[in-house]
N, C-alpha and C positions, 0 to 999 in steps of 0.2 A: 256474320262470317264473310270473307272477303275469300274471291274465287281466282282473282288474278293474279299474277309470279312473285314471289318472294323475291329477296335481295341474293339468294343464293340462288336461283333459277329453281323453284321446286312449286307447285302445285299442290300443297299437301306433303303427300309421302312420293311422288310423282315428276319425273324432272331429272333437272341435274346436266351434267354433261360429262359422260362415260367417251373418252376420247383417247384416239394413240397420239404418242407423243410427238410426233410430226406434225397435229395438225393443231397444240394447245399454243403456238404464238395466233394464228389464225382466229381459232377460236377467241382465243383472250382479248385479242384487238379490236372483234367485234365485238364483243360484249362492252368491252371499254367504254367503244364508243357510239353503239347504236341509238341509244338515247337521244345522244348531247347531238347528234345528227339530225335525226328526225325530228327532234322538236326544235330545229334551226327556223329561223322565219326566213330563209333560204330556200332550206328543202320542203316546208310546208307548202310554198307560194309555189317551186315551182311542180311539186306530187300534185297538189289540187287543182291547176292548171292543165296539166296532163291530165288528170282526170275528167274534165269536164270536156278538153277540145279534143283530145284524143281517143281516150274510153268511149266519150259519153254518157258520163254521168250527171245528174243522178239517172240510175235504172227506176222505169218505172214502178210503184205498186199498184197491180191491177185489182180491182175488185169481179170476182167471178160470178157475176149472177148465178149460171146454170148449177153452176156445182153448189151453189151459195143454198139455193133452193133444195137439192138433191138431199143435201146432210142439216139442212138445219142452223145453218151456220152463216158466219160473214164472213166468207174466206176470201183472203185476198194472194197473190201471185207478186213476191218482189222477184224483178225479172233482169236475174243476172245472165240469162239468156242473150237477152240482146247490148252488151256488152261488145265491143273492138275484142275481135276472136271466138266471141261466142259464151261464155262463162266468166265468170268471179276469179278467174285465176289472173288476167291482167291486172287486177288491183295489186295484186302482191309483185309480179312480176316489174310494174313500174316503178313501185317504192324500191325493190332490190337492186334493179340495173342502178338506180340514182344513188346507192350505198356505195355500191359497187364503184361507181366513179371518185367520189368523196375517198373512198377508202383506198383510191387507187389501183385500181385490177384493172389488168385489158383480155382476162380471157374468163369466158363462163362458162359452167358447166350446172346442168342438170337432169332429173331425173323425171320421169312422164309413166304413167299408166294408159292412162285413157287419150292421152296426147294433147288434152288442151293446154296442161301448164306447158309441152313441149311449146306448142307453138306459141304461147304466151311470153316466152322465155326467148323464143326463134324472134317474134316481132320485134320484142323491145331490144336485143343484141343487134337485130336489121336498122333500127331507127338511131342505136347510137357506135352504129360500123366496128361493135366489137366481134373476137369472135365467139360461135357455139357452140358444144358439143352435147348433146343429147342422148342419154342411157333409157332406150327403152325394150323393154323383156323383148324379146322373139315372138313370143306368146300375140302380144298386145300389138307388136311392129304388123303380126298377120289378120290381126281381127280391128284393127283401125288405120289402115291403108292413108285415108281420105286426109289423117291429121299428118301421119309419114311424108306424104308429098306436100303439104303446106310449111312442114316444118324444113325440108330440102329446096321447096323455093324459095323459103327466105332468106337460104344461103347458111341454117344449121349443118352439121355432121351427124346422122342419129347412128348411134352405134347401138347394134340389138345387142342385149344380156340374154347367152346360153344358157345359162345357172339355173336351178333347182329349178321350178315349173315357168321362167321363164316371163314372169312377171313382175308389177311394181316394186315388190321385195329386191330382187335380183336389178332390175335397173338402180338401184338406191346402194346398193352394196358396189358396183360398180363405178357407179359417180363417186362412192366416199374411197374407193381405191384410186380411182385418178387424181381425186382430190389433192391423197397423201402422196404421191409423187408429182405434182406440181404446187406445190403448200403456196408459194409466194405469190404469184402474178396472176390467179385461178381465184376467183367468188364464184363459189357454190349456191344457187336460185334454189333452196329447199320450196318444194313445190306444196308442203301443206305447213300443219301445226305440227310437226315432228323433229326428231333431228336433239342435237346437242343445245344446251342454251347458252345462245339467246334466242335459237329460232325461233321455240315455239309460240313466244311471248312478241316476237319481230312481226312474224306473218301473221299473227291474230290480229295486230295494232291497224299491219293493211289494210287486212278487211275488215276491220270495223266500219270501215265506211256504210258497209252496209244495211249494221242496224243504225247507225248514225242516222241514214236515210230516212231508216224504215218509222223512226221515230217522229221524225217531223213531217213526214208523208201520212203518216195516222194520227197526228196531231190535226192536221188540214184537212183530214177527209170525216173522220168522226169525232175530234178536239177531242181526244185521247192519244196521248203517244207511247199508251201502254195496250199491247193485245192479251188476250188473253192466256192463247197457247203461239209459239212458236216454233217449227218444223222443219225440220233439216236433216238433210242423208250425212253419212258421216264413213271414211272409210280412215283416211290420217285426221279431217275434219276441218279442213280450210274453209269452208262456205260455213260450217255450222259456228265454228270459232265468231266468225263476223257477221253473223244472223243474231246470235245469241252475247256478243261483246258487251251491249248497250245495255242490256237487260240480268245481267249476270248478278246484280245487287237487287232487283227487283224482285221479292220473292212471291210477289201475285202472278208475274208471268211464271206457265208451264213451259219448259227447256226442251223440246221434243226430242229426241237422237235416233235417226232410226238408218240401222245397219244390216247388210247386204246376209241375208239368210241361204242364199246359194239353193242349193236342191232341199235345205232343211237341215236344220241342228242335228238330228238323229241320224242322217246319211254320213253327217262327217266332212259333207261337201258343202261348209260353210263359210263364210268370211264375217261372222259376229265374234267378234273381239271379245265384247262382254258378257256373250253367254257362255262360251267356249276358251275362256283366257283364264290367266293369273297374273301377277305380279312377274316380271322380266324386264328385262333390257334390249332394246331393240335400236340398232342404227344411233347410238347417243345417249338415248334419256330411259330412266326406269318408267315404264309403263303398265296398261295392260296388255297382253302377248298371247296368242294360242299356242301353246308349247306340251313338249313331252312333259312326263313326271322328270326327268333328268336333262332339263330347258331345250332341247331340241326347239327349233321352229317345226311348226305345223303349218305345209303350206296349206294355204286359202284356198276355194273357189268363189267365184261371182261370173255371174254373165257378166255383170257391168266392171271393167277396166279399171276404174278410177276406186270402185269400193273393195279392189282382190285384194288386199292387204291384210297380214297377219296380227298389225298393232293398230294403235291409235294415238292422238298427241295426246299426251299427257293433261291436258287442260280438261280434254274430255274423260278420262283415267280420273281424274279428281271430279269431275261433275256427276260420273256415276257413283264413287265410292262415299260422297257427302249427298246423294241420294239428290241433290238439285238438281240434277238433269231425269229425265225418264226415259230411258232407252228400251225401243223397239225391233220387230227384227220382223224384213218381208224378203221375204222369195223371189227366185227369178221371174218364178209366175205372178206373184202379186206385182211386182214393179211392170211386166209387162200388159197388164189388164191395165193397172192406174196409166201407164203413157199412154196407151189406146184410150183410155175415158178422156181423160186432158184434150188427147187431139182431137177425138168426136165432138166431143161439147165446147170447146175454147178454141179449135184451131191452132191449138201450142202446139209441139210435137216437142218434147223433150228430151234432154240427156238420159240413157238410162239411171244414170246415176240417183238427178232429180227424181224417176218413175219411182224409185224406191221412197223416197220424203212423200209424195203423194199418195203410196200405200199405204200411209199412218193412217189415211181418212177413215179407212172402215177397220181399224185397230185398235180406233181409241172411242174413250165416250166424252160426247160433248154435251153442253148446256145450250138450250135450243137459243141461238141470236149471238153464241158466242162471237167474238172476232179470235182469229187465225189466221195466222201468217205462213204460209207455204215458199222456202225460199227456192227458186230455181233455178238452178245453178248452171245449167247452162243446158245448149240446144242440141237436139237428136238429129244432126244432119251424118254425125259418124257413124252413128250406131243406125244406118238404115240397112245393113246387112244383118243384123238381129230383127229389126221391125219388118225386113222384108220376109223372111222366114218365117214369122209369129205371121203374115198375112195369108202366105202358101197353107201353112197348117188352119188357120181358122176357115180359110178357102174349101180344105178338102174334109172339113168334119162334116 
């Protein structure tokens, strides 16, 4: 079974591009031509270049002793953390500004949760002097401050979204309204695997870099370029899309997906797509969606920004329903226990996003020596007004 995009944009039953008619020359154009683009030895030479002097790529894979020893395991740490910006969202962000050029746009617009793709989007608009406009919830603009003011010194515009609880959802409804009133001179940076296609098939391709990596980096470290299990937080699912790209026909490796459980399935105050969804349409593409019986959205909760979303890309929508993937689900508290173990014992400090991918440890059952890939998608310097709060409280128990 083959798990990547059809010639119709569809994932299975998954996919698609549910669009208003304002934005189907746009859309069309890029589908056209994203292909015949990216695989230019133009745009190859100069994305891989960028990648290496500018990103910094390849990102390390660390192997963990302590935690290695703790589970039983050979876990190892691909560390999209220390990336130019901080996370895995510059992979995509520099493939799309270079489309963006090719395709002729001079203005960009996109959407942020947790604010790294903002600023990821803010960098590469600074480095090629176009301009930026940035939708993120109110919600999100008040509880990650640190990425707001990096994305306004890059010389972005963020415009908060008042709408429904004022997050990822709501910044994304927003970008695709400006969108449709500037259709021509406007590229839209879809910040994960989401979105109408050809996104979600566009931004997985970017970060494939990452299991691309991760293969030849496990190929040199224990002449295997296959792990066993691989682990990834998933809220649209950009890091897991390109954690999991390389491996997608490999049906020895485990697919991990593990998605933002909020206060618990049973409170209601969740952001698990797949425990809490159905079949819907959300922002472009049939997905899975947490919705009314009569498709209402259901807004989300998460502590963590990046995973509040009420859908997923469709990629992952078809990796649960063909059961190849194994989707998990941790809590605010289990994601902030794992960033605290991480930083105790490794010195990481994590995105909360990541903390969630690291709760899978004591979720799942492993075979004692297995290898495990834990991807981590980027660093907790935003989220120290969460970590600093989880310190106050474990202070005064």
């Amino acid at each position: 079974m083959k798990y990547t995009v059809d010639s119709k944009g569809y994932y299975g039953r998954f996919g698609g591009a549910f669009i208003p008619e304002m934005l189907y020359p746009n859309v069309k154009n890029l589908e056209k031509n994203y292909l015949k683009i990216m695989e230019s030895e133009e745009f190859q030479k100069e994305f891989t270049t960028l990648l290496k002097d500018y990103v910094g790529r390849p990102s390390p894979l660390y192997y963990s002793k302590r935690m290695s020893d703790k589970y039983g395991i050979n876990l190892y740490l691909k560390r999209e953390d220390v990336n130019h910006t901080g996370s895995h969202k510059i992979n995509n962000t520099i493939g799309q500004i270079l489309m963006a050029r090719y395709l002729g746009k001079k203005r960009i617009i996109a959407e942020t949760g947790a604010g790294q793709h903002g600023v990821a989007t803010a960098t590469v608009c600074a480095r090629e002097g176009l301009d930026c406009i940035v939708f993120m919830g109110a919600t999100d603009v008040a509880r990650q401050m640190p990425n707001v003011e990096k994305m306004q010194m890059l010389g972005a515009t963020v415009i908060p979204a008042e709408s429904g609880n004022k997050t990822l959802k709501d910044a994304t409804n927003e970008a695709i309204r400006d969108w449709i009133n500037n259709p021509d001179e406007t590229h839209y940076i879809i910040g994960s695997v989401v979105g109408p296609h050809p996104y979600p098939d566009m931004v997985a391709r970017f970060q494939s870099v990452i299991s691309k990596e991760m293969r030849m980096q496990l190929e040199e470290k224990t002449g295997n370029p296959l792990p066993d299990t691989v682990i990834a937080c998933v809220g649209g699912g950009s890091n897991a899309a390109g954690a999991f790209y390389h491996y997608l026909n490999d049906e020895s490796v485990r697919l991990v997906a593990v998605e933002a459980d909020g206060l618990g399935l049973e409170t209601g105050e969740t952001a698990a797509t797949m425990a809490a969804g159905s079949p819907g349409i959300i922002h472009g593409s049939m997905t899975m969606l947490m919705q009314t019986d009569d498709g209402q959205i259901v807004e989300p909760y998460s502590i963590s920004a990046g995973l509040d979303y009420p859908g997923v890309g469709p990629l992952h929508a078809h990796l649960f329903d063909t059961k190849r993937g194994t989707f998990v689900r941790a809590t605010d508290r289990d994601a902030l226990d794992a960033a605290f173990e991480l930083t105790r014992m490794e010195g990481i400090i994590p995105a909360l996003e990541s903390a969630h991918a690291l709760a899978a440890l004591k979720k799942l059952d492993f075979k004692p020596g297995e290898t495990v890939v834990v991807n981590i998608s980027g660093r907790g310097d935003k989220d120290m007004e969460a970590y600093r709060a989880e310190m106050k409280r474990r202070n005064e128990k």
